[in-house]
Phi, psi and omega in degrees: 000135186234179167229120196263179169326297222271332199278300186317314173294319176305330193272326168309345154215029143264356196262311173292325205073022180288080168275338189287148185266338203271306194269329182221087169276202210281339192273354179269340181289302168316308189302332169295305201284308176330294187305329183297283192290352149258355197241330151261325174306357220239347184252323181273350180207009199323110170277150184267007176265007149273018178256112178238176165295140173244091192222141157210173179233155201289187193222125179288138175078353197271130175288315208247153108194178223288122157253138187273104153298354157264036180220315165282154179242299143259184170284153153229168169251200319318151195239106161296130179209111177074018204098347183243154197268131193267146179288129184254128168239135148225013158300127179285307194296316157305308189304322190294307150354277150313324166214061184281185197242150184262107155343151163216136190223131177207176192252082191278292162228198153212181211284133180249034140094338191249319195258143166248023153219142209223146181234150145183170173227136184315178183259338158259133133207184016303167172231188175271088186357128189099330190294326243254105147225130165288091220232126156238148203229117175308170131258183188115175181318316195227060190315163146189179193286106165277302188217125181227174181238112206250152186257121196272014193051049169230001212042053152258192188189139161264122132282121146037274187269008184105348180293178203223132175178173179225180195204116185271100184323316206265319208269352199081006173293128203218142174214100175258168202207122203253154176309307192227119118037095190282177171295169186274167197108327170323190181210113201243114167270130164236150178220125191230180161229145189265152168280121144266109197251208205142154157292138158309123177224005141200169185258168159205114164245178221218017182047353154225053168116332152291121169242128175219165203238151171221138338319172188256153193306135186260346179210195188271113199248151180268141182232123180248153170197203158260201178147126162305131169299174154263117169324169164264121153329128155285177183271090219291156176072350151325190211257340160093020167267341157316163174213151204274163199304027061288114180306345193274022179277334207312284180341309183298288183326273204322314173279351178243007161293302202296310186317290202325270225287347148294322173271020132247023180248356177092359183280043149340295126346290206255020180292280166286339148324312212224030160283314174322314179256025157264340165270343154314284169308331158302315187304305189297314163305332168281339171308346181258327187293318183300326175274318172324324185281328180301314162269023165227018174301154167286136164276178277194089157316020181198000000 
């Protein structure tokens, strides 16, 4: 016996009173259970038969990378590289604490008064995408900021004032082009971060789609962890023979697609009638996930 698309819809508008087919049809009715089964249920349960393997392997020199949120809903930790397990961050403000990048500032040249495009190449590199700024400053008792060039991490540079450059990440090579022929005299301050690299010994993901690693990978290391799948969405408006990946989910979809469409129709009352049996149909979905976590506890090293 299974529980389909066509069951959901139904318990879904004998639990609302939806019955018109005309004013609420069947495909609006999907569009709600969709949004509930990929976008809460999956938050309200990680459930564990969406918990797969997550493995990709690093890049020498590359700081950042992606993970997909349309196919995943998290990351989970512990996060593995090469087998030995790495310190998991998802504070920015720790990571940032702990494995911030070391600046480097130095005066490469400066303005004669003649010229709108200026070269050079920092003094460490490769550096880290994003790091790279371009300033020219006066000097004297009373420096100051005329124009500066901020690094957009694709290696172009913004200026300020409306100018233009790039910036070769690998070669340390730089170029600016000022809006206009700045005065001569100037002082052009660049500030980069050199890529330190290494094996890795901890991660950070920002929770939107970013991992990055510290040290940044000095070769190709394999990293494995986990992550919730995104359910596959039924087929709104169908023939209603789908079913969602475990049946005993149908009930839960059904009650809790329903609380949405109480809350947004203002339907308060029966809003709160019928969360008790929605957490009930959670609870009993969840029960399976709850022994899975239970036959994978660590035994007692003593």
């Amino acid at each position: 016996m299974s529980f389909t698309l066509a069951n959901i819809r139904s318990t879904i508008r004998n639990i609302t009173g939806s019955f018109d087919t005309v004013d609420f049809p069947d495909s609006a009715i999907d569009d709600y259970i969709n949004k509930y089964y990929q976008y809460v249920l999956v938050d309200d349960m990680k459930p564990f038969p969406l918990l797969v393997n997550y493995q990709f392997n690093t890049v020498v020199n590359q700081v950042t990378y992606p993970f997909d949120l349309e196919t995943y809903v998290s990351l989970e930790p512990p996060v593995f590289l090469n087998g030995n397990q790495l310190l998991y961050y998802q504070s920015q403000g720790l990571w940032i604490q702990q494995f911030q990048y070391q600046y480097n500032q130095e005066s490469n040249s400066s303005t004669d008064g003649a010229t709108q495009t200026y070269t050079g190449i920092v003094s460490s590199f490769p550096i880290v995408p994003g790091t790279f700024i371009a300033a020219d400053v006066g000097t004297g008792t009373a420096p100051s900021l005329l124009e500066e060039f901020q690094d957009n991490g694709n290696g172009t540079l913004t200026g300020s004032l409306g100018g233009v450059g790039t910036i070769n990440y690998t070669t340390g090579a730089w170029s600016i082009t000022f809006d206009s022929v700045p005065p001569a005299g100037l002082s052009i301050n660049i500030t980069s971060a050199p890529i330190i690299n290494g094996r890795p010994r901890a991660v950070y993901y920002d929770g939107a789609g970013t991992i990055t690693f510290s040290p940044i990978p000095d070769q190709s290391y394999t990293v494995q962890c986990q992550a919730y799948i995104m359910p596959t969405a039924f087929i709104a408006g169908g023939a209603g023979t789908q079913t969602p990946q475990l049946a005993y989910w149908g009930y839960t979809i059904a009650y809790g697609t329903s609380l949405e469409i109480f809350r947004q129709r203002g339907q308060f009352d029966q809003l709160n009638t019928y969360r008790p049996e929605y957490e009930k149909y959670l609870d009993l979905a969840l029960s399976r996930t709850t022994q899975q976590y239970s036959n994978q506890r660590g035994l007692p090293k003593w």
